[in-house]
C-alpha positions as CSV (number, residue, x, y, z in Angstrom):
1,X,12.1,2.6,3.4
2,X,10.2,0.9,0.6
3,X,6.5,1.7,0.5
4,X,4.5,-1.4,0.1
5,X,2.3,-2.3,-2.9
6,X,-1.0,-0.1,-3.4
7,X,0.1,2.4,-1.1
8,X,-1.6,5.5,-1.9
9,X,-3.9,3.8,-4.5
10,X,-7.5,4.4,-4.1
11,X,-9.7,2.0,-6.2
12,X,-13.7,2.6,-6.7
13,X,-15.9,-0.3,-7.2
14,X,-19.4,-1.5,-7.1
15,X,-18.6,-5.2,-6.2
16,X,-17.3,-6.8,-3.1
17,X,-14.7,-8.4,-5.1
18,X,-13.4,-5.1,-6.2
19,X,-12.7,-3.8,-2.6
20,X,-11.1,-8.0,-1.8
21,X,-8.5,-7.2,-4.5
22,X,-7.8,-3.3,-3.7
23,X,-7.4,-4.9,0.1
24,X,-5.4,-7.6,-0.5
25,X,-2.8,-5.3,-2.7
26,X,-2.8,-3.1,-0.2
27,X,-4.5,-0.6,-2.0
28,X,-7.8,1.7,-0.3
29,X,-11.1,0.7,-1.6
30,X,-14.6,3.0,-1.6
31,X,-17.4,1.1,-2.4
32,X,-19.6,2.5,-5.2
33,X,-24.1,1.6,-4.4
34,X,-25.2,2.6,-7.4
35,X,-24.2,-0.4,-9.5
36,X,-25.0,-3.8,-9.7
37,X,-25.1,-4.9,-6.4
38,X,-27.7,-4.2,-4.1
39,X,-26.6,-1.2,-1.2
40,X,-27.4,-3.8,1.5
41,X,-24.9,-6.7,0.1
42,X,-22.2,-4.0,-0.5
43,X,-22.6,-2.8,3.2
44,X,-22.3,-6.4,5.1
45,X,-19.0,-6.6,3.5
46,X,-17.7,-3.9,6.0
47,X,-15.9,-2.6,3.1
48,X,-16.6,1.9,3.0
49,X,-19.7,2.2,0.8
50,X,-21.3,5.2,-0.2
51,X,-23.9,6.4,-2.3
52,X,-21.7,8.0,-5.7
53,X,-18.6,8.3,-7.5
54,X,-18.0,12.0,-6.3
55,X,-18.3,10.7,-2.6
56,X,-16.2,7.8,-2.9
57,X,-13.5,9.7,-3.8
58,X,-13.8,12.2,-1.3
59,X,-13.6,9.3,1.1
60,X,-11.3,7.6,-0.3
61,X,-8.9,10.6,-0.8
62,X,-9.1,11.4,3.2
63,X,-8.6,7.8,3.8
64,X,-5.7,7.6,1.7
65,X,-3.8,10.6,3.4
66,X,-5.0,8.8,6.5
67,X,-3.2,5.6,5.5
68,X,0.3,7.7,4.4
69,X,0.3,9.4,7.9
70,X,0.1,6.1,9.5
């Protein structure tokens, strides 16, 4: 069977719209709060957010492997 686009992909961001275009390719997104947008903004979004790089990827990473077992 084909995997579908993104699949295994993790993508870090610090912009709603960065997480919207990870989603929408199928791809995981992590949430970055120390950029531009305020930590409160990035967390309505119900998007994973979390407070550095080093944690998004550990997040991102388990929900990756997550998303390949399912």
């Amino acid at each position: 069977m084909e995997e579908p686009p993104g699949h295994r992909v993790l993508l870090v961001g610090d912009a709603a719209d960065n997480a919207d275009a990870a989603h929408a390719n199928g791809a995981v997104a992590v949430l970055h709060t120390g950029g531009l947008h305020h930590p409160a903004r990035l967390a309505a979004t119900g998007h994973p957010a979390v407070g550095t790089p080093a944690e998004a990827v550990a997040l991102g990473s388990r929900l990756v492997r997550h998303q390949a077992c399912s």
